[in-house]
Phi, psi and omega in degrees: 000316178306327182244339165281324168303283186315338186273322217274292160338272190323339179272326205266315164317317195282325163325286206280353161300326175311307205263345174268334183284312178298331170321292198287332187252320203242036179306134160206168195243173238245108189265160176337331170282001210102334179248152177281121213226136155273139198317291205319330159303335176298113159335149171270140170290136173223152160277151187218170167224128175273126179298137167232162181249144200227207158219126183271156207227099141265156247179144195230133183226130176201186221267152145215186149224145188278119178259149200270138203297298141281070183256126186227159174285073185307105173247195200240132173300344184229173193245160193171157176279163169250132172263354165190142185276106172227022139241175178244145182304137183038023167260194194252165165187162200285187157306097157096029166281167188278125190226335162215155186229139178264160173318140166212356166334298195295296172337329163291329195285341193300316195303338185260346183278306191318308187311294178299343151293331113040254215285326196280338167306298192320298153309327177292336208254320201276321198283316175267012194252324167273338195294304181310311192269011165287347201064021190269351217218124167295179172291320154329298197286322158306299193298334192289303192307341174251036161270295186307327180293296162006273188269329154330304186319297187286005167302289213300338165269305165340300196281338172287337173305278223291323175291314167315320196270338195271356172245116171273094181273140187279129194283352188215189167257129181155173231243122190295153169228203189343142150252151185248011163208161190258191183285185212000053170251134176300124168240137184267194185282344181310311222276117210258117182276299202198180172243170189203119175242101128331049188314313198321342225186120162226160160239163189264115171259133175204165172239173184217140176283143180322352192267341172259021187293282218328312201279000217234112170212170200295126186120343199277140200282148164231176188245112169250163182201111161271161199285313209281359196230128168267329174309130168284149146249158186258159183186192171183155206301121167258331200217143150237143191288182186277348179215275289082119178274100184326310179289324216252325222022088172202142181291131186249133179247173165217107164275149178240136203217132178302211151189037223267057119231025172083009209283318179282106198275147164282150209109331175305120174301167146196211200189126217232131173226091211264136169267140161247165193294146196262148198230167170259106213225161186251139174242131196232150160309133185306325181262037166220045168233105179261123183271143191235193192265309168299354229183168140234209209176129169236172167258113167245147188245126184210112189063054170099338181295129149260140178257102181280115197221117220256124165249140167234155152216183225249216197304182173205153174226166178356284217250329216215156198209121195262141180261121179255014149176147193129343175222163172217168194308142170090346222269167162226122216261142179258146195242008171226183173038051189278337204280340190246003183245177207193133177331115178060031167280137136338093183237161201224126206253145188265329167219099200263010173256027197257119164255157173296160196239000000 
């Protein structure tokens, strides 16, 4: 008796649970006559936007670091002591100024014994040159003595070549930096004395991902902004490389910015913003592009409808995302209540006069 009671309870709970889910899920109300209407006939109010295509101004902005327009190592072409310093560490100096001289004593001496062998080739060669037209001297014998003038010579332009090598000159213009060796130190072709920069002009290397090489060629002007400056400087693409870099797939560019006061040092980060050509795109509020696991996915209202219609898309800025394909001009996008509609429900659109800006 006792479990039939308990059975009886248990029934009239599960009744009246029934009848509050159904309350709650399944409400409905009284239409003007009196009769009762269920919701789920009702259309949804939904908001909506007509796509239009505008023109977008995109843009690229990523890291670079700034390279010196010239830059180079100095060593010495030949080993040797140095005998004399003739710059000061950061300063500026012209083109083939002197900047380190190396020992060249034994060269000279070498250099003067080459002259009188010379001199002495010569007289011999002046010497077999009247014999010969007197008929005292063969032809043989003349041609050896201006062989012998010959390879004098080219001694002797040798050792000034070695001498010449023994004065170190700045191959550009441009400003030295730290010395790395002091006076009477031996230096070999190894031995790095200082650096020489080119400032006047410097460039920038960065790269762009690949989906934007096509749009990027020499000339197109950019915007940098260093660390050491608030001022942006302008400047523009001088180089692209020849091919797609396979691990990063990104394009390595080179820019060029002037610098004739020195503000940017080479070595520098910065950070660089190339404009691409403006194109014609359709753009939607960032919240009416529903992200899916394959995708993404919009609602469009077409005849009363929602139309569930799988999109991909391009860029995106703060608020907005362009859909590059799956719609097209004119198309009309629903922009609320995204969360409650479903391929081909009844939607009712609340402002049908709003387009997209």
């Amino acid at each position: 008796m006792k479990k039939q009671r308990f059975a009886f309870l248990i029934l009239i709970v599960i009744i009246i649970g029934l009848g509050i889910i159904k309350r709650i899920w399944f409400p409905s109300r009284s239409d003007q006559n009196g009769h009762r209407t269920d919701t789920r006939a009702v259309t949804l109010p939904v908001s909506v936007l007509e796509l239009r295509l505008e023109d977008y101004a995109d843009r690229i902005m990523t890291n670079g670091v700034v390279l010196a327009s010239e830059s180079v190592e100095i060593r010495s072409e030949t080993s040797g002591k140095i005998v004399g310093i003739y710059f000061t560490e950061g300063a500026f100096v012209e083109k083939d100024a002197l900047l380190i001289r190396i020992d060249d004593s034994e060269l000279r001496a070498r250099e003067l014994s080459a002259r009188h062998r010379v001199s002495l080739a010569r007289t011999t060669a002046k010497r077999q040159q009247t014999l010969n037209e007197k008929k005292m001297a063969s032809q043989e014998e003349l041609d050896s003595a201006l062989n012998e003038l010959d390879l004098a010579e080219a001694d002797l332009q040798l050792i000034r070549t070695q001498i010449a090598k023994t004065e170190i000159r700045a191959p550009f213009r441009g400003y030295v930096g730290i010395r790395e060796v002091s006076p009477g130190a031996y230096v070999t072709p190894a031995t790095t004395i200082t650096t020489l920069v080119d400032q006047a002009e410097v460039r920038v290397d960065f790269s762009v991902p690949e989906r934007h090489a096509a749009g990027i060629a020499t000339g197109n002007p950019v915007m940098v902004h260093v660390h050491a400056s608030m001022q942006p400087f302008e400047g523009a693409v001088i180089a692209r490389d020849a091919s797609i870099d396979a691990a990063t797939h990104t394009l390595r560019l080179q820019a060029r910015l002037p610098n004739v006061e020195g503000f940017i040092i080479p070595g520098t980060s910065a950070t660089v913003t190339l404009p691409l050509p403006v194109r014609r795109v359709i753009m939607a509020p960032a919240g009416a592009i529903i992200p899916e696991l394959k995708g993404h996915r919009v609602f469009l209202f077409l005849d009363g409808k929602a139309v569930s219609r799988a999109v991909s898309i391009g860029v995106r800025t703060p608020d907005r995302i362009e859909i590059a394909s799956g719609v097209q001009e004119g198309d009309v996008l629903i922009t609320s209540a995204l969360l409650q509609l479903r391929d081909g429900m009844p939607v009712q659109r609340e402002d049908a006069d709003l387009k997209s800006e």
